[in-house]
NUTIPA-132711 format. One record per residue: residue number from 1; x, y, z of N, C-alpha, C in turn. Coordinates in steps of 0.2 Angstrom, whole numbers. Layout:
BEGIN
NUM|X|Y|Z|X|Y|Z|X|Y|Z
...
This chain:
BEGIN
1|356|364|494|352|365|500|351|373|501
2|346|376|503|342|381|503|343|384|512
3|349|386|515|350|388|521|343|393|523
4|344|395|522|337|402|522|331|399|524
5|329|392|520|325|390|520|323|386|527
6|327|380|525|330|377|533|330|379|536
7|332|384|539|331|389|545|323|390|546
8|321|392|542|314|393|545|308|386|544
9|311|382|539|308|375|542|308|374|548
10|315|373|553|319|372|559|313|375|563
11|313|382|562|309|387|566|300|383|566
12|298|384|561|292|381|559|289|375|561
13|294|370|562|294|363|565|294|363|573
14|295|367|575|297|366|584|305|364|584
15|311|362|578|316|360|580|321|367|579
16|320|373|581|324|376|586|319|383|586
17|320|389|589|317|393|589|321|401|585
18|315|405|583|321|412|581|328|415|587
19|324|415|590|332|416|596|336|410|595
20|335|405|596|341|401|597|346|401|589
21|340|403|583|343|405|578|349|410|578
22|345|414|583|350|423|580|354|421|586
23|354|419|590|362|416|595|366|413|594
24|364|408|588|369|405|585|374|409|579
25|367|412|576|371|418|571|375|421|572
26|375|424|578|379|430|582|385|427|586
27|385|419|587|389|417|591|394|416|585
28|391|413|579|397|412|572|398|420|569
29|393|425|571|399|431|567|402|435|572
30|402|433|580|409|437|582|414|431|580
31|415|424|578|420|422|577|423|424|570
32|419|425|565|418|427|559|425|434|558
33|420|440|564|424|444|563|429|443|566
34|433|440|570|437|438|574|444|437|568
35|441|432|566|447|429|561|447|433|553
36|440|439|550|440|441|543|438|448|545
37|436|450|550|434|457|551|429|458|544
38|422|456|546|418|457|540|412|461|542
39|411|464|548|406|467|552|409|473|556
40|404|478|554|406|484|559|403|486|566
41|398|481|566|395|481|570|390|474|572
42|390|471|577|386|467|580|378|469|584
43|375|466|582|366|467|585|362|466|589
44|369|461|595|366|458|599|359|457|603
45|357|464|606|353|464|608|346|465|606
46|347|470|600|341|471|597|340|464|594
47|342|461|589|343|455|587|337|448|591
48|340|450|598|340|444|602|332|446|603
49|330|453|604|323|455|606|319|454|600
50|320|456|594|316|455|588|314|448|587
51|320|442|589|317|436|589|312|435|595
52|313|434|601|306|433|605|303|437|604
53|304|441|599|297|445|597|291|440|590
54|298|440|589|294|434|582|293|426|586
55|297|424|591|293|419|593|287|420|595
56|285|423|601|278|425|601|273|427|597
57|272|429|592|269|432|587|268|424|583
58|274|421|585|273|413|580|267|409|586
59|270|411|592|267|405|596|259|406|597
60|258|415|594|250|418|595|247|416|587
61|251|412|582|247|410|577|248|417|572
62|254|421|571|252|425|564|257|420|559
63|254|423|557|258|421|548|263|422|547
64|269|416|546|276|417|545|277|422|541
65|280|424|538|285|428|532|288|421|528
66|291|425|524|296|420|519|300|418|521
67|305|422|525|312|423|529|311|423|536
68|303|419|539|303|419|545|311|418|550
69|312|423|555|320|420|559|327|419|554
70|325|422|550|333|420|546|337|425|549
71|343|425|549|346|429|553|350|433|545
72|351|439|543|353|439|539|358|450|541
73|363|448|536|368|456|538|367|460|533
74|367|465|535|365|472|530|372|476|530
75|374|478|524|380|482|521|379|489|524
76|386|490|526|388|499|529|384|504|526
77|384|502|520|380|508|513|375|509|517
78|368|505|517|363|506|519|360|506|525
79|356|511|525|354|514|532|346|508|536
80|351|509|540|345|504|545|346|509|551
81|337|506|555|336|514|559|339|510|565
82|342|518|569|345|515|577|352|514|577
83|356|514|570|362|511|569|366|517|566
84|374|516|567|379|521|563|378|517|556
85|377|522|550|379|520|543|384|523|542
86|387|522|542|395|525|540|396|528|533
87|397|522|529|399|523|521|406|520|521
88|408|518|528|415|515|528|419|521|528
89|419|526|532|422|533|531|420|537|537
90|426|540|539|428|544|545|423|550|545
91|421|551|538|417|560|538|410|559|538
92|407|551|541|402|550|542|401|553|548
93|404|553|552|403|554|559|400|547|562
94|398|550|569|395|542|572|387|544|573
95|384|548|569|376|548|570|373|540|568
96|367|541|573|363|535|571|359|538|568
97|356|533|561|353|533|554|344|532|559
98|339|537|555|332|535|559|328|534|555
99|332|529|550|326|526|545|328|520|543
100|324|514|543|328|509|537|326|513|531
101|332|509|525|330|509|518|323|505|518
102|320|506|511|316|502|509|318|495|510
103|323|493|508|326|487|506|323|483|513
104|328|484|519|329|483|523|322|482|528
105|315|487|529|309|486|527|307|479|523
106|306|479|519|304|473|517|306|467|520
107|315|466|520|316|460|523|315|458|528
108|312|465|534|309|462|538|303|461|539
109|298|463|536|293|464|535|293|455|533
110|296|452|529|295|444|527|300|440|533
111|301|444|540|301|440|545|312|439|546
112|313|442|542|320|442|541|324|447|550
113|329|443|552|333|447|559|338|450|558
114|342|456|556|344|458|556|351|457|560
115|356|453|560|363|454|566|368|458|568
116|369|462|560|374|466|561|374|469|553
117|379|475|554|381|477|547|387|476|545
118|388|475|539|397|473|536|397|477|533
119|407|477|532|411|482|530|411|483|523
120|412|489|521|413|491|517|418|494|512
121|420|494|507|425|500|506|424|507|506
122|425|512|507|424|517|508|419|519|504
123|414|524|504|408|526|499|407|518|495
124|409|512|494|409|509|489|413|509|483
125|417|513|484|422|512|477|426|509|473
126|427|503|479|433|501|475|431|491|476
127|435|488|474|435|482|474|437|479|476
128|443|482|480|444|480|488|440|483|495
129|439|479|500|435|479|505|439|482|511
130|442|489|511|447|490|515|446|497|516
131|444|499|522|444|508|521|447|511|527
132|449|517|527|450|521|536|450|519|539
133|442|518|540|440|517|547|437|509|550
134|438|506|544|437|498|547|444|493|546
135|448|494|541|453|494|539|450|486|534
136|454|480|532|453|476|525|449|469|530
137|444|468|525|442|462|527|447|457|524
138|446|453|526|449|445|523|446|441|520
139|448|436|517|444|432|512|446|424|517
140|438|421|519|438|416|522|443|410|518
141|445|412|513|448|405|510|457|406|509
142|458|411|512|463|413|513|464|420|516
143|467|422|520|466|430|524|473|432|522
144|476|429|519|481|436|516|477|438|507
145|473|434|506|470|437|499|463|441|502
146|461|446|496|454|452|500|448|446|498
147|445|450|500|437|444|500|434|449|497
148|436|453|489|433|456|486|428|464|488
149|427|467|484|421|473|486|416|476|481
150|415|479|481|415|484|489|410|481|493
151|406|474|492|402|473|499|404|466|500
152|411|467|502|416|461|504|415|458|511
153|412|462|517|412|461|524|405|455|523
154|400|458|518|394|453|518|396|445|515
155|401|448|509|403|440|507|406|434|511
156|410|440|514|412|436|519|410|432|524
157|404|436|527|399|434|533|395|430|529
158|393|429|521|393|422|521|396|416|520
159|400|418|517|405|412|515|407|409|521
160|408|412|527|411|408|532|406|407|538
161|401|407|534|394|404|541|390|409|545
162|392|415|544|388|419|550|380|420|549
163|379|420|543|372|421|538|371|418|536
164|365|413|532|365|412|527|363|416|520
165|360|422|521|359|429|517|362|436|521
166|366|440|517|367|448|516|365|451|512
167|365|456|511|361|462|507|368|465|504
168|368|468|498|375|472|496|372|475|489
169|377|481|489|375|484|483|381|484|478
170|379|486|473|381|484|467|380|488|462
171|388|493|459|388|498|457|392|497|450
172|396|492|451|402|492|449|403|484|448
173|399|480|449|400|472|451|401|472|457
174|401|476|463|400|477|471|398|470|476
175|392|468|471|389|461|476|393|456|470
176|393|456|465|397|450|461|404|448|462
177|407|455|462|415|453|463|417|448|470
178|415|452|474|416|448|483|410|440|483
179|406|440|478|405|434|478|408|430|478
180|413|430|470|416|425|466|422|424|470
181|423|427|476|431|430|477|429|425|483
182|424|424|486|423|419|492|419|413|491
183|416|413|484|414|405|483|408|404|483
184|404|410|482|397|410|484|394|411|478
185|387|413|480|384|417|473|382|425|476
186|382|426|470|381|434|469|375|439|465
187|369|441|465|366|442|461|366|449|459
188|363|452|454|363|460|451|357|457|448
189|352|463|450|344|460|448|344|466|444
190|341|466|439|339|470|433|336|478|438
191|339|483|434|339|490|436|330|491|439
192|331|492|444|323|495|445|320|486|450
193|322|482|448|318|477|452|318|477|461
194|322|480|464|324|480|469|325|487|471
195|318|490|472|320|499|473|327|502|477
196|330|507|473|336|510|477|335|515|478
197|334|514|484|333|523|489|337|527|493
198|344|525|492|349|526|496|357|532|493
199|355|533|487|358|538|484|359|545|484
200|363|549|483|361|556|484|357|558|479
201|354|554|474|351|556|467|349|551|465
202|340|554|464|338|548|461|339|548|452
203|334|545|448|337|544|443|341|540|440
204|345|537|445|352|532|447|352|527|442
205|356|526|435|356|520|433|362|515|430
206|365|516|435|370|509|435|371|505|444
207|365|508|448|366|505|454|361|500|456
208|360|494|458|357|488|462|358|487|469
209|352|485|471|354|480|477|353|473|476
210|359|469|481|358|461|476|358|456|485
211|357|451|485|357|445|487|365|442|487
212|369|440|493|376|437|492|372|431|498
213|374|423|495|370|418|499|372|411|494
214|375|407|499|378|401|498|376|396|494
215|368|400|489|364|395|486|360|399|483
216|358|398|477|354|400|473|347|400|475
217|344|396|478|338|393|482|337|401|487
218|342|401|489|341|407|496|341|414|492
219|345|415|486|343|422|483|339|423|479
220|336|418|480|327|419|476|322|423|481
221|325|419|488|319|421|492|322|429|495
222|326|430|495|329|436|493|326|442|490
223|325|441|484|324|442|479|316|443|479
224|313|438|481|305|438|481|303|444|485
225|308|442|494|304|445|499|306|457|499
226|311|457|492|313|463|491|309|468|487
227|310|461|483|308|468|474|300|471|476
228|298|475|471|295|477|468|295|485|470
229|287|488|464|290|493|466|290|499|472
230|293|503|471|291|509|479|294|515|473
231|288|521|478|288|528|474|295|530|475
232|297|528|481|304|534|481|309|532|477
233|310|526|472|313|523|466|308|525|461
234|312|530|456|304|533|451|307|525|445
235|312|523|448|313|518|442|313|510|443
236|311|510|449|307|502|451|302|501|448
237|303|494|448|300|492|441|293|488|445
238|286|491|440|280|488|443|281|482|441
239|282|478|436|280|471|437|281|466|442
240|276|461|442|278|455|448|285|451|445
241|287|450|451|293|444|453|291|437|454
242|289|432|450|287|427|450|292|421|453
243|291|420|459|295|415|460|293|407|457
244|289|407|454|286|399|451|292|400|446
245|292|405|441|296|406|435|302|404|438
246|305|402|441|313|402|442|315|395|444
247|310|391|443|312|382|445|315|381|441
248|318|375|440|322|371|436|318|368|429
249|321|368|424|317|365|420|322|364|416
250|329|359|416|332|357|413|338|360|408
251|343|358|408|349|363|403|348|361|393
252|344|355|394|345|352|387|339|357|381
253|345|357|377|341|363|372|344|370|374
254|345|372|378|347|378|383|352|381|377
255|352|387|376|358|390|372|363|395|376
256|367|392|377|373|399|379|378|402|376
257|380|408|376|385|411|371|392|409|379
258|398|411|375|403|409|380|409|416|376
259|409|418|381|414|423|382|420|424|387
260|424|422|384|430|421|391|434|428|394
261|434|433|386|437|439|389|432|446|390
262|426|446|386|423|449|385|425|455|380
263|431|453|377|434|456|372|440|460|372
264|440|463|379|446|466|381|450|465|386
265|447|457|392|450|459|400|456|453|398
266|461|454|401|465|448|402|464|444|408
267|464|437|405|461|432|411|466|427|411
268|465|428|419|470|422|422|468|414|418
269|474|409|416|472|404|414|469|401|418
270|468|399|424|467|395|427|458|398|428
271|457|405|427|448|406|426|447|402|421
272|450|404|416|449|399|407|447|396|406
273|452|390|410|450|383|410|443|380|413
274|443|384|419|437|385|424|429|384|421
275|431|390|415|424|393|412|425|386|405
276|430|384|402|427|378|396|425|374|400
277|429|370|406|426|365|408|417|365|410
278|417|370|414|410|372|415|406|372|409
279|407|375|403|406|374|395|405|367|393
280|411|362|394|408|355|393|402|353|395
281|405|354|402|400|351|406|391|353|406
282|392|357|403|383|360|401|383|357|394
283|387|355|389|387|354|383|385|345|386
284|386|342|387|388|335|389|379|335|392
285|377|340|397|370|341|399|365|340|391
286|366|341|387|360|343|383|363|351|379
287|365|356|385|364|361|379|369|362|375
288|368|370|370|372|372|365|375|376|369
289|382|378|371|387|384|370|391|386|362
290|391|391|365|394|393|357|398|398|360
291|404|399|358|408|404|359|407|411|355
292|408|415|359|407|422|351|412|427|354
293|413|431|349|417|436|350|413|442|352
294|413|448|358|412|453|358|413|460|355
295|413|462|352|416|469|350|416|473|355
296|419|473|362|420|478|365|428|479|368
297|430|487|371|436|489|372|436|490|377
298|445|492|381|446|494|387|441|501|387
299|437|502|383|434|509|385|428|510|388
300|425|502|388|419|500|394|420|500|398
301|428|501|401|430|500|408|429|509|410
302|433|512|405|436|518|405|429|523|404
303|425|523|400|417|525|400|413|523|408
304|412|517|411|409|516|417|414|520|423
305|419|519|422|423|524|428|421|528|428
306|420|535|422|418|542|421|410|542|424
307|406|536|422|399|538|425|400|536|435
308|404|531|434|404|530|442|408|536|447
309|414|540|446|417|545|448|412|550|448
310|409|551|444|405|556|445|400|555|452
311|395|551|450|389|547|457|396|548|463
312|401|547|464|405|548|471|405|554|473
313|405|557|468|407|566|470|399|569|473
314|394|566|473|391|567|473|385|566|480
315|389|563|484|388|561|491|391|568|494
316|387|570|500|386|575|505|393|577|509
317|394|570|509|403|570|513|409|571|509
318|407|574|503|413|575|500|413|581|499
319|411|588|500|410|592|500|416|599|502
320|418|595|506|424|600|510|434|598|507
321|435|600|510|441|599|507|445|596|513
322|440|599|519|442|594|527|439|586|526
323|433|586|523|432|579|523|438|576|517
324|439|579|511|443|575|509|449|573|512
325|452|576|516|460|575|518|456|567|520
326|453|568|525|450|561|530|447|554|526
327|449|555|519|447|549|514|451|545|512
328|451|539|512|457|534|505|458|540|500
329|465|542|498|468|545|492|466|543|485
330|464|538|484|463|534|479|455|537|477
331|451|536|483|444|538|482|444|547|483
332|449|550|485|448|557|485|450|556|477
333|453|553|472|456|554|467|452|550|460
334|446|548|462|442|547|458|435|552|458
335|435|556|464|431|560|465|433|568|461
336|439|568|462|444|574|457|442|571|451
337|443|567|448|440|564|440|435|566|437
338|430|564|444|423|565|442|422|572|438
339|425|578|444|422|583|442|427|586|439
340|430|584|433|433|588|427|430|586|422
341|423|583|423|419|581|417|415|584|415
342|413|584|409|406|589|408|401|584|406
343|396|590|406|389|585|404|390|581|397
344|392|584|393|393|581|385|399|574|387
345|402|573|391|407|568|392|404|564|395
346|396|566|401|395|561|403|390|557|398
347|385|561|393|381|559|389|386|555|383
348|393|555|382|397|550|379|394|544|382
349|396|544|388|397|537|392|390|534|388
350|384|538|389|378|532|388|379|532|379
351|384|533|376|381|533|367|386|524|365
352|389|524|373|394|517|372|389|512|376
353|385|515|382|381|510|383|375|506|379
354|373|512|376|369|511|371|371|506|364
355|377|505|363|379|501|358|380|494|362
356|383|493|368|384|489|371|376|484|370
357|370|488|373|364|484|373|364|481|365
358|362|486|361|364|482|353|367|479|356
359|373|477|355|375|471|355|373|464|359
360|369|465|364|367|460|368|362|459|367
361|357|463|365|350|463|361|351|456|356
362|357|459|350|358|453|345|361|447|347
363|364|446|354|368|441|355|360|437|358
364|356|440|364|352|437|366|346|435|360
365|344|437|355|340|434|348|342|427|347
366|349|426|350|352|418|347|353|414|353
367|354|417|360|356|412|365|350|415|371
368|349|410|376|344|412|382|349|415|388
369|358|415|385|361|419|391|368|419|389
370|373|423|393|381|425|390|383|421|396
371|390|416|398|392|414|402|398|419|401
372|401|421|406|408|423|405|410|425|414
373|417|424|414|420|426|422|418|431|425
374|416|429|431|415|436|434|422|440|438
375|427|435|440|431|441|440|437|438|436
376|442|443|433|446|438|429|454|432|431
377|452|435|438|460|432|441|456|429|449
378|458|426|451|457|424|460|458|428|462
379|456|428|469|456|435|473|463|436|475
380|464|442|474|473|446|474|473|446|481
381|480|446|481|483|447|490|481|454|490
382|480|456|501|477|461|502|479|467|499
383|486|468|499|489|474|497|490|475|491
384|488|471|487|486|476|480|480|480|479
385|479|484|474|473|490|473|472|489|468
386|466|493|467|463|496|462|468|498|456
387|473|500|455|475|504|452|480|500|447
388|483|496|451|486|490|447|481|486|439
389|475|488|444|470|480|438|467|484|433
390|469|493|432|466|499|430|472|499|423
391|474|497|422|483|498|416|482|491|414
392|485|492|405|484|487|401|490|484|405
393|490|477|401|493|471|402|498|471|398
394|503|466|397|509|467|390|505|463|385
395|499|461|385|496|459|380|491|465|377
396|490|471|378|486|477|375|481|474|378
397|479|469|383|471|471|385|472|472|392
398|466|473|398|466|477|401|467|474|406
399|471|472|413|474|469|418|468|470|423
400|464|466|420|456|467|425|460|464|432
401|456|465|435|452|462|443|446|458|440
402|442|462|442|433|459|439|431|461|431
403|426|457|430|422|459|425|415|459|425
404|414|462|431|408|464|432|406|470|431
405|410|475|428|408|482|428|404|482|421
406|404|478|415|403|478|409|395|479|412
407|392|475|415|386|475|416|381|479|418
408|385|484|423|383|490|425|382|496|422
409|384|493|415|383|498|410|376|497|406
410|375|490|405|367|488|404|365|485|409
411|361|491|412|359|489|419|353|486|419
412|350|484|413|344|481|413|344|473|415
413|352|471|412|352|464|410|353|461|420
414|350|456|421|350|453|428|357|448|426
415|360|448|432|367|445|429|370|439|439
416|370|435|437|370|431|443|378|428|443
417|384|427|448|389|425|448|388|418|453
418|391|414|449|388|406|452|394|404|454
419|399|401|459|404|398|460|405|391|455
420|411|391|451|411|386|448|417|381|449
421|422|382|453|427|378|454|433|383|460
422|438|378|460|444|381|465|450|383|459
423|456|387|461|462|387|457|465|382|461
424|471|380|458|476|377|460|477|378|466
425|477|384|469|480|387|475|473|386|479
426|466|384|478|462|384|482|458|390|482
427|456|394|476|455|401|479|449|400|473
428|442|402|475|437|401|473|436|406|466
429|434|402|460|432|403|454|424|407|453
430|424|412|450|416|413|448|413|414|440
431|408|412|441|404|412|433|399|417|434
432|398|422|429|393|426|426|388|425|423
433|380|423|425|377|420|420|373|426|420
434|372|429|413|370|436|409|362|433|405
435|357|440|407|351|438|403|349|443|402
436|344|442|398|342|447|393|338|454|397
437|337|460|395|333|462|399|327|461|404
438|327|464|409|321|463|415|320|452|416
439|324|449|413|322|441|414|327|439|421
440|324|443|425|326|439|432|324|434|436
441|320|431|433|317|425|435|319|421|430
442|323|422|422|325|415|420|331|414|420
443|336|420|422|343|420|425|344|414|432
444|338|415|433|340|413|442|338|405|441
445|333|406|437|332|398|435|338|394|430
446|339|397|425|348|394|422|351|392|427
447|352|398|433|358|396|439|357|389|444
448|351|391|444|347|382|449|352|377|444
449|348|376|438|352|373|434|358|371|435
450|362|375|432|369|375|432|372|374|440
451|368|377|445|373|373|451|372|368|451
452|367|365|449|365|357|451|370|354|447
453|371|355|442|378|354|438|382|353|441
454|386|360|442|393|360|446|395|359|450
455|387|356|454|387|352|462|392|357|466
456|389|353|475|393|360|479|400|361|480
457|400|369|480|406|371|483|409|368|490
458|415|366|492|416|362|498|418|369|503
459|417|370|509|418|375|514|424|380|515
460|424|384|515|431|388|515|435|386|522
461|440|387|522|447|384|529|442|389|534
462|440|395|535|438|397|538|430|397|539
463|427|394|540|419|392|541|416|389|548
464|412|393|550|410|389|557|403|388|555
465|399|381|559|392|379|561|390|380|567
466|395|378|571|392|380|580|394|388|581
């Protein structure tokens, strides 16, 4: 079912209006935050006045949008005008931001309400959704475990009904991780398709904006109503985004390679099982999976942190030695990293990305996509960190969290986390489907597939409708 969609049919039929939309929105994200703290801020009144702005507009006959009334939340990272954008950090200050991003433009432009912004980890850095000044979201399907990050507060808000689309960015597997970790999907769209204007520096190539939404149907239109390109992205991509290209066209024949560790990450048995059954079950469809082994090490991990510590240091609020006292320790400690690097260290980093592509150049000559975990374990209880999942394991391989970082490193590849099942304990599973350079429209189409497959995910303990 396509939430995003239905909404705006609802709208478009006379069977409810955009207000009555964004009041119901808003009535499920103060509960939302209530029980997951996943919003830093509510938008109630602007909100309420954008819709009768869009119902009259509808009732004088202009042309819906794509997203006509969908009520949908935008991440702390990005600036929307009129609002504090934080970054999740006390040395924001409380100024109000006097511009949307690009991003954020468009989704209104295609008719899209804005209700509120969600939490974030601090600047984004980490994979838990907990900072200073918001303190830890919860994870609707359990609130002593995180709901993932760094755009945990979005996943949240959808997972548990407040939205059916948020916006998040994705540095690190940001929008992926908090997907898999709430039961949702998650997307990372090929570098450039979705201009990023929000950085200290352009040039930027391990960052995305992506789509977090209950349904592959809804991160299409997502997707449709965002990308293309704009000047102030010199690396947003001119081609069109076709959404014809993304329908269903069957799993049989389909090749997939099937990687459960990626080569280095240790994964929880219960993903394991997760990812072969998912494997029959497309096999039993018609396609081929094939297992393969990757040739890579914990130094995909250890190479992407050198290039991401650096991008942190590099934000205007880190400047001082007063804003650092006022930071997570952790994130002033990745910023110290950054800058004992040199330039010759950083151009390392790309001589390993660079072989990484070889190798998925050669993997994708034989398969139309890589399945593997998006994160390696269900989502940890709140009071674990970063730094636990950052130390090999007693088996030499790497005591991941996620394995979504591998991606960020060939930022070309669009890379979509699909919810595929629960653990034992009820704690939502996610799958990676990986595709070839710039095929963001056949990644998305694979995924239609495969959830029809895996059919729906059932609601988290904490989900509201009214």
């Amino acid at each position: 079912m396509a939430f995003a969609s239905l909404t705006r049919q609802d709208i478009l039929a006379g069977r409810t209006s955009c207000v009555e939309a964004v009041s119901d929105a808003l009535e499920r994200a103060e509960k939302v935050q209530d029980a997951c703290n996943a919003f830093t801020i509510l938008l109630r009144e602007e909100a309420l006045a954008r819709a009768r702005g869009l119902d009259a507009a509808h009732a004088a006959g202009v042309q819906p949008g794509s997203l006509f009334g969908v009520p949908v939340a935008i991440k702390d990272m990005t600036p929307t005008k009129g609002h504090p954008t934080t970054l999740g950090s006390w040395t924001s200050g409380d100024g109000i931001t006097d511009h949307d991003a690009v991003i954020v433009q468009r989704l209104k432009q295609a008719g899209a309400i804005v209700v509120g912004k969600t939490t974030t980890a601090e600047f984004a850095f980490s994979s838990f959704t907990r900072s200073p000044r918001y303190g830890a979201t919860l994870n609707p399907w359990n609130t002593e475990r995180t709901a993932g990050g760094s755009s945990g507060g979005s996943a949240a808000a959808v997972a548990a009904g407040a939205v059916p689309l948020a916006e998040g960015t994705d540095m690190g597997g940001s929008v992926r991780i908090p997907a898999a970790a709430c039961g949702i999907v998650g997307f990372k769209p090929s570098l450039g398709r979705i201009p990023m204007t929000i950085l200290p520096m352009g040039l930027e190539t391990i960052s995305h904006f992506g789509p977090l939404a209950r349904c592959v149907d809804d991160a299409v239109l997502f997707v449709a109503a965002s990308a293309g390109h704009h000047p102030a992205d010199m690396l947003s991509q001119t081609g069109e985004f076709r959404v014809e290209e993304t329908g269903m066209s069957g799993l049989k024949g389909k090749r997939f390679a099937l990687s459960i560790d990626l080569g280095y990450c240790e994964v929880h048995p219960e993903v394991a099982a997760a990812l072969c059954r998912m494997a029959e079950m497309l096999r039993d469809a018609g396609a081929i999976v094939e297992e393969v082994d990757l040739p890579w090490s914990r130094d995909v991990f250890d190479q992407w942190a050198k290039r991401w510590n650096c991008l942190l240091g590099l934000f205007p609020n880190c400047e001082s030695e007063t804003d650092l006292a006022r930071m997570d320790p952790a994130l002033v400690a990745c910023i110290r990293a950054g800058r004992t690097l040199s330039a010759s260290d950083l151009m390392k980093v790309d001589i390993v990305r660079d072989r990484m592509n070889a190798d998925l150049i050669a993997l994708f000559a034989r398969h139309d996509a890589l399945l593997c975990p998006t994160n390696a374990i269900p989502a940890p209880p709140l009071t674990d960190s970063d730094a636990y999942y950052e130390a090999d394991s007693e088996t030499g391989k790497l005591r991941a969290f996620d394995m979504a970082h591998a991606f960020n490193m060939v930022p070309t590849c669009p890379v979509l986390s699909l919810p595929v099942g629960l653990s034992a304990d009820r704690m939502p599973i996610g799958m990676q489907i990986v595709g070839p350079a710039n095929a963001d429209a056949q990644v998305l189409a694979l995924a239609r597939d495969i959830e029809t497959l895996a059919g729906p995910m059932p609601s988290p303990p904490i989900f509201f409708t009214e």
